[in-house]
Structure formats: C-alpha cells, structure tokens
C-alpha positions, 0 to 999 in steps of 0.5 A, spaced: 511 481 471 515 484 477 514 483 485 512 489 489 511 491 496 506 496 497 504 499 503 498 504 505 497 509 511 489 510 511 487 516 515 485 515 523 480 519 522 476 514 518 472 508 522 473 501 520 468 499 515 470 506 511 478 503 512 476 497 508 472 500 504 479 505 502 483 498 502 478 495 497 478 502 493 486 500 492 485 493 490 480 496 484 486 501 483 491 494 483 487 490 478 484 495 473 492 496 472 492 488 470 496 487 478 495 481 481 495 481 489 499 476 492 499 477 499 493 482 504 496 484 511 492 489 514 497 491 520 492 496 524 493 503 528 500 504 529 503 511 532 507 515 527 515 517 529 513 524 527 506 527 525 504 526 518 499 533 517 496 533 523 495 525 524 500 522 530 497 516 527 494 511 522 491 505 519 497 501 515 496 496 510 501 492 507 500 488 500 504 484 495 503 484 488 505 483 481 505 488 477 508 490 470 514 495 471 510 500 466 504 501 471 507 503 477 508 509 476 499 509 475 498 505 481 502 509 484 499 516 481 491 514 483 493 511 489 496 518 492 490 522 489 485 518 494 484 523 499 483 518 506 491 515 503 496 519 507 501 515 503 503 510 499 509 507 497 511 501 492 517 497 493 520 493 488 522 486 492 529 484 492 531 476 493 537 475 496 541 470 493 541 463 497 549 462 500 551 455 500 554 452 508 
C-alpha cells in the first residue's frame, strides 16, 4: 500500500448537504477499491485562477489515503465520471529524507 493525495473540486452550484453527499459518494469509491482514508480536510469554496467550464469556483476537498498501486487508475477512472466532480486528481506523496545537523 502506497500513500496518496487526493484532491477534489466539487461543482459550486451544488448546496452543501449535495457536496457531502458527492464527498461520501468518493470515500464509497475509495473503499470499494479496498483504500483506506488517512486524513478528510474539506477546504471550502475557493476561487479558480482561470475559469473551469463556466465555474470561477468550487468546493475543494483534500484526502489522504492508501491505496495499492494498481487501483489508481479505477478510483481515478469512477472519481471523473461523477458529473458534480469538476476534477480530481491523485498524487503519490514523496517523504523526504530527514538530514541530519
């Protein structure tokens, strides 16, 4: 098992009980794919840089999860078919070395 970062972008247009309801559908998708959530941090509405779609904003959502290396590419797969996703992207988390003084 291998850590990951996960991070969503929910649609604005959605209210709130709709965003942690899309949220719960994601950890559904997580588990089903035998990942295991580490850490939750719903980050709120924040503006984009540039416009996404018609969107100037959208619900971020970071997780931390393990998962095994070959059930990426599902999560990834069912996380971009949900259509109040605007993006979702998974990042393997790189530990740096500790130097010593």
């Amino acid at each position: 098992m291998i850590t990951y970062e996960l991070m969503l972008i929910i649609n604005p247009q959605v209210s709130d009980a709709e965003a942690a309801e899309i949220v719960e559908k994601a950890k559904k998708i997580l588990t089903d794919e035998k990942a295991e959530i580490l850490n939750e941090d719903r980050l709120g509405r924040k503006k984009f840089s540039h416009p996404i779609g018609k969107n100037r904003d959208g619900f971020y959502v970071y997780m931390k999860v393990k998962a095994a290396p070959g059930s990426v590419k599902n999560i990834n797969h069912n996380l971009k078919l949900q259509e109040s996703i605007l993006r979702a992207m998974m990042l393997k988390t790189v530990l740096e070395p500790v130097k010593k003084a």
